[in-house]
N, C-alpha and C positions, 0 to 999 in steps of 0.2 A: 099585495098580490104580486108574484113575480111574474115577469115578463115571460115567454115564449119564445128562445133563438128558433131562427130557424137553423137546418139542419147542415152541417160543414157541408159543403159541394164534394161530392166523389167523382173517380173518374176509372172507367176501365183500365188504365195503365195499374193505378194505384191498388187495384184488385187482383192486379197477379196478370193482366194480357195490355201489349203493349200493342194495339195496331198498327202502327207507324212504321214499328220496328218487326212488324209480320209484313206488311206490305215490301218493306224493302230488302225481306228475305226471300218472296215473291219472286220480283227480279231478279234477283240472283240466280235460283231455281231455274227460272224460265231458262237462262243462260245454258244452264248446265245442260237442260234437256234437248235442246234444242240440239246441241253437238252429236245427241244418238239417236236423231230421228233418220228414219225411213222415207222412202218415196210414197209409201203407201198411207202416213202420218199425215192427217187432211186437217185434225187442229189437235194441238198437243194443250203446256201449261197453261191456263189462265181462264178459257172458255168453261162453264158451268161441270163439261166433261169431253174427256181426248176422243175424235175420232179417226176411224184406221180401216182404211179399205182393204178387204181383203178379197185378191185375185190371183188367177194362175195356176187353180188349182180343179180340179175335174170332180171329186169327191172328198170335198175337206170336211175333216175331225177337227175341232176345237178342245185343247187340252189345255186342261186350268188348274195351279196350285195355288195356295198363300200357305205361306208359315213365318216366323220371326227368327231373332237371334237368340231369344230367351238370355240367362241370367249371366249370359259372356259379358252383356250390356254393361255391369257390375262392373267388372275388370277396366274398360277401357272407360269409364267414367274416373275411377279409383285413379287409374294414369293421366289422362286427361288428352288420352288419344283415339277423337272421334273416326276419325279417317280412316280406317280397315272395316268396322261394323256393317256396313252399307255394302260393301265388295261382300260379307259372309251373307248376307241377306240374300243378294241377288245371288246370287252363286248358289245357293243352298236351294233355290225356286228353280234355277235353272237347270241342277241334278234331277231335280223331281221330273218335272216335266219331258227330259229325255230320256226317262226310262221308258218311253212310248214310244222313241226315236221321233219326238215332234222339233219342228224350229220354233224358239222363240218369237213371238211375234215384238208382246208389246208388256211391260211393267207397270205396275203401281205402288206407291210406296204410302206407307200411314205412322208419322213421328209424332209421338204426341210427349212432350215432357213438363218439367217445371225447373224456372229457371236457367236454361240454357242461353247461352248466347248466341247474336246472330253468327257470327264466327263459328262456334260450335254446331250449329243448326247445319249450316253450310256444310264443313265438311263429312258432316252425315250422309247429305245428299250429293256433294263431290262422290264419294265412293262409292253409291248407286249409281250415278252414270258412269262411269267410268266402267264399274261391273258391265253394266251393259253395251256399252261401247264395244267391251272383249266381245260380249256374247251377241252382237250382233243384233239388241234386241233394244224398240224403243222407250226410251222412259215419258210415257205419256202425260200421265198425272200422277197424284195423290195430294198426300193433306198433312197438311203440318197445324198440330193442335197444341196452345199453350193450356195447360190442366190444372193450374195452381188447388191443392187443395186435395187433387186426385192423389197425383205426384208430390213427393218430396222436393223439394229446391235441389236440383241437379240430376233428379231420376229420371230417367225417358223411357220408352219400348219403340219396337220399329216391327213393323211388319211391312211384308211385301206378298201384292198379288201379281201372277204372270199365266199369261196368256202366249199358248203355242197353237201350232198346226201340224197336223198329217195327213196322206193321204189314207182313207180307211184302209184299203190291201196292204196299206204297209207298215200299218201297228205292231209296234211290237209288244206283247204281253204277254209271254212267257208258254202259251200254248200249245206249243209244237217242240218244246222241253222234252226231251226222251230221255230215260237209264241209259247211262255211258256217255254224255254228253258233257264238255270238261267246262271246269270254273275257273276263269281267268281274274284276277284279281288286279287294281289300280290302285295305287299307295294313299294314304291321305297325307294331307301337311302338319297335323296334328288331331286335338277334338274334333273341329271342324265346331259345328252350332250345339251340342250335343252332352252331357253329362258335366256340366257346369255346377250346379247344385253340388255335386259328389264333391269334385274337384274346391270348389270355394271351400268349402266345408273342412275338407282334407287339408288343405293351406293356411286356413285364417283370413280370407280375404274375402271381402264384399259380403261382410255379414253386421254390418253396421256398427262397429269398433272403430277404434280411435285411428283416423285416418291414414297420420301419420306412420305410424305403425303397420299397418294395413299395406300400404305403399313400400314400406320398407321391406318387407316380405316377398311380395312382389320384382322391387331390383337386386334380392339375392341369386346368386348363381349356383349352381351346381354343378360338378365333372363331367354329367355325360350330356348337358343340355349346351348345347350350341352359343346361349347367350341367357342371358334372366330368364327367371320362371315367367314374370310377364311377358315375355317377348315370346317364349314360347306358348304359351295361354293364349296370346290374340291372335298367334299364326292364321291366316286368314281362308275359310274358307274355300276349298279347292274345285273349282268347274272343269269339268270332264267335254262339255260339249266339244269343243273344237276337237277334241281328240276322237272322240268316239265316232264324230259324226261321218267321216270316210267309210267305216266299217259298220255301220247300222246293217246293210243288206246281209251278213253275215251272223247277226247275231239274232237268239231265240229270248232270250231276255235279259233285263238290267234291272239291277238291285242295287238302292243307292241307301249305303250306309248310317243310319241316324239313328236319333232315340231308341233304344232297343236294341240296340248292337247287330252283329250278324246272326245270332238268333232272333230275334225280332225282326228280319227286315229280307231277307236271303228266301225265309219261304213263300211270302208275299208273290214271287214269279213261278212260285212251281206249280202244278200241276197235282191233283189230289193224288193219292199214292205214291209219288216221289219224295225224295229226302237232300239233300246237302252232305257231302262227307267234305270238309277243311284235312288238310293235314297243317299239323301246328308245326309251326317252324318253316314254312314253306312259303313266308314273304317277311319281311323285317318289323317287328315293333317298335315305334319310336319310344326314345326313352323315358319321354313326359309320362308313357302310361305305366312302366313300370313305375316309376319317382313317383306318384301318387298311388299306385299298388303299394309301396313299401312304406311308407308315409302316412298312408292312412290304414293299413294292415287289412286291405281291403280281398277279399276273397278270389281266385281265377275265374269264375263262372260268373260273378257279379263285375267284374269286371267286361266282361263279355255283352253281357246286356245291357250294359249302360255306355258301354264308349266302342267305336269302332276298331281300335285296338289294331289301328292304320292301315287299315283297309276301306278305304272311302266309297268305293264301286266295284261289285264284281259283277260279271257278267258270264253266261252261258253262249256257247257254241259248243258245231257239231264235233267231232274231234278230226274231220277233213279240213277244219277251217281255222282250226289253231294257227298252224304257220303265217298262214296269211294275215289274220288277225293282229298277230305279235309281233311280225312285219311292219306295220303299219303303227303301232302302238308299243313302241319300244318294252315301256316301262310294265304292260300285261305280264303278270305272274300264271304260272300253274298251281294253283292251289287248292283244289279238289275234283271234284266229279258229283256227278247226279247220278242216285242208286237208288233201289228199291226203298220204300219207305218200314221200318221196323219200330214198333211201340210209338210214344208221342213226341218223341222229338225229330224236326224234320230238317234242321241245322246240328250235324254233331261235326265238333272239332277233336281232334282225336291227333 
């Protein structure tokens, strides 16, 4: 009769989660957060959950997004540069949330991958505080999740939740939007978080092919892109806060460009019965989106609705407030108006 081993010893490391080596990404973290806290930040990383007093204000609104980087993640895995990912995250939350004209208050961030290293991990969340630093906003907590099994060995996602304030009387939400009121428009740096799928697809890259090759694609160049397709591909998500926030008392509302392009995203602040007129040609398209227009023989109207097509924020005022506006905000375009609304499209570019 044969004997009975007992069974080899496992060990959590050997299953895909290294605590030792999460613990001492922990501190690191703590480090980083700790650089963009606030006065009002009464326990940030480490405690069960951050807390954050909030004073100063007579009738405060709490305004709250999460959204991710979605499949850009792909790209800068592919290159093996974590460090901008985390700046499009926060930046991407911090759009959202000022189209209400609130301040940021306070972030949270959720990294869950397979196989990363502490290194790697790190400057995920280097470039969440640092976004936040810009933005004035503290990075309280989140959670760093090893997945093995979820994830593929080297696959991550990131998301981020953010937490604002305003005062109720001075919401902006696009209600007070009238016919004849002009659309100022703010350039983007390129996609921004945003039609990635199209783009991967169009290229060859981050579709699960041979790496090398994949990579190679990526450090090609082309005449009218500034530097590599990857270099232009990661350009890192654009935050408007600092800019807008002088002129928030001027403006009727903000439309912050993503998924769905400026049709998808522009009528969001209107008003039932009103419409969007663009005039085409009346701010610059970067050349990433043509170079994937011609490349992937992609259609004008679908391009439209899936990439911002460089325009990252447009925003409404009265047409008294233009000067002052653009004053303040160099880089604000003229690029259309608010008109009666006609059949069902309430964004037309023409």
């Amino acid at each position: 009769m044969e004997e009975a081993h007992p069974p080899k010893a496992m060990t959590y490391a050997q299953a895909g989660v290294d605590v030792d080596a999460a613990a001492r990404l922990v501190d690191r973290i703590k480090e980083l957060a700790r650089a963009t806290h606030r006065p009002e930040v009464l326990a940030g990383v480490g405690p069960f959950s951050g807390l954050f007093r909030l004073s100063g204000y007579r009738d405060p609104v709490l305004v709250a997004s999460a959204d991710g980087v979605g499949t850009k993640l792909k790209i800068a895995a592919l290159l093996g540069r974590y460090g901008t990912v985390g700046v499009d995250l926060v930046n991407h939350c911090v759009n959202d949330v000022l189209t209400t004209g609130a301040e940021p208050l306070f972030f949270l961030d959720y990294l869950a991958s397979s196989g990363l290293s502490e290194d790697e991990n790190t400057a995920i969340v280097q470039g969440v505080a640092s976004a936040c630093q810009a933005a004035g906003c503290a990075l309280l907590g989140g959670e760093t999740a090893d997945m093995p099994d979820i994830y593929g060995r080297g696959d991550f996602d990131l998301v981020g939740f953010i937490v604002g304030v305003i005062e109720r009387g001075q919401i902006i939400d696009g209600n007070t939007i009238r016919e004849g009121d002009v659309l100022l428009g703010l350039p983007s740096s390129g996609l921004h978080t945003n039609g990635y799928s199209l783009a991967r697809k169009v290229f060859g890259v981050g579709l699960g092919g041979d790496p090398e090759e994949e990579r190679a694609r990526l450090h090609r160049t082309y005449p009218d892109l500034e530097g590599t397709l990857g270099e232009a591909l990661l350009a890192p998500h654009r935050c408007y806060y600092n800019e807008l926030k002088p002129v928030f008392d001027k403006l009727k509302g903000i439309a912050h460009i993503t998924g769905g392009g400026i049709p998808g995203n522009l009528p969001r602040i209107l008003p039932q019965g009103l419409a969007a007129r663009l005039r085409r040609g009346s701010w610059p398209v970067q050349p990433i989106f043509r170079l994937i227009q011609e490349r992937g023989n992609v259609a004008e109207d679908e391009m439209y609705r899936t990439f911002n097509m460089g325009l990252g924020m447009i925003v409404a005022c009265a047409p008294e407030e233009v000067e002052a506006v653009r004053s303040q905000v160099p880089e604000a375009l003229v690029v259309g108006e608010v008109t009666p609304q006609k059949g069902q499209q309430r964004a037309v570019i023409d």
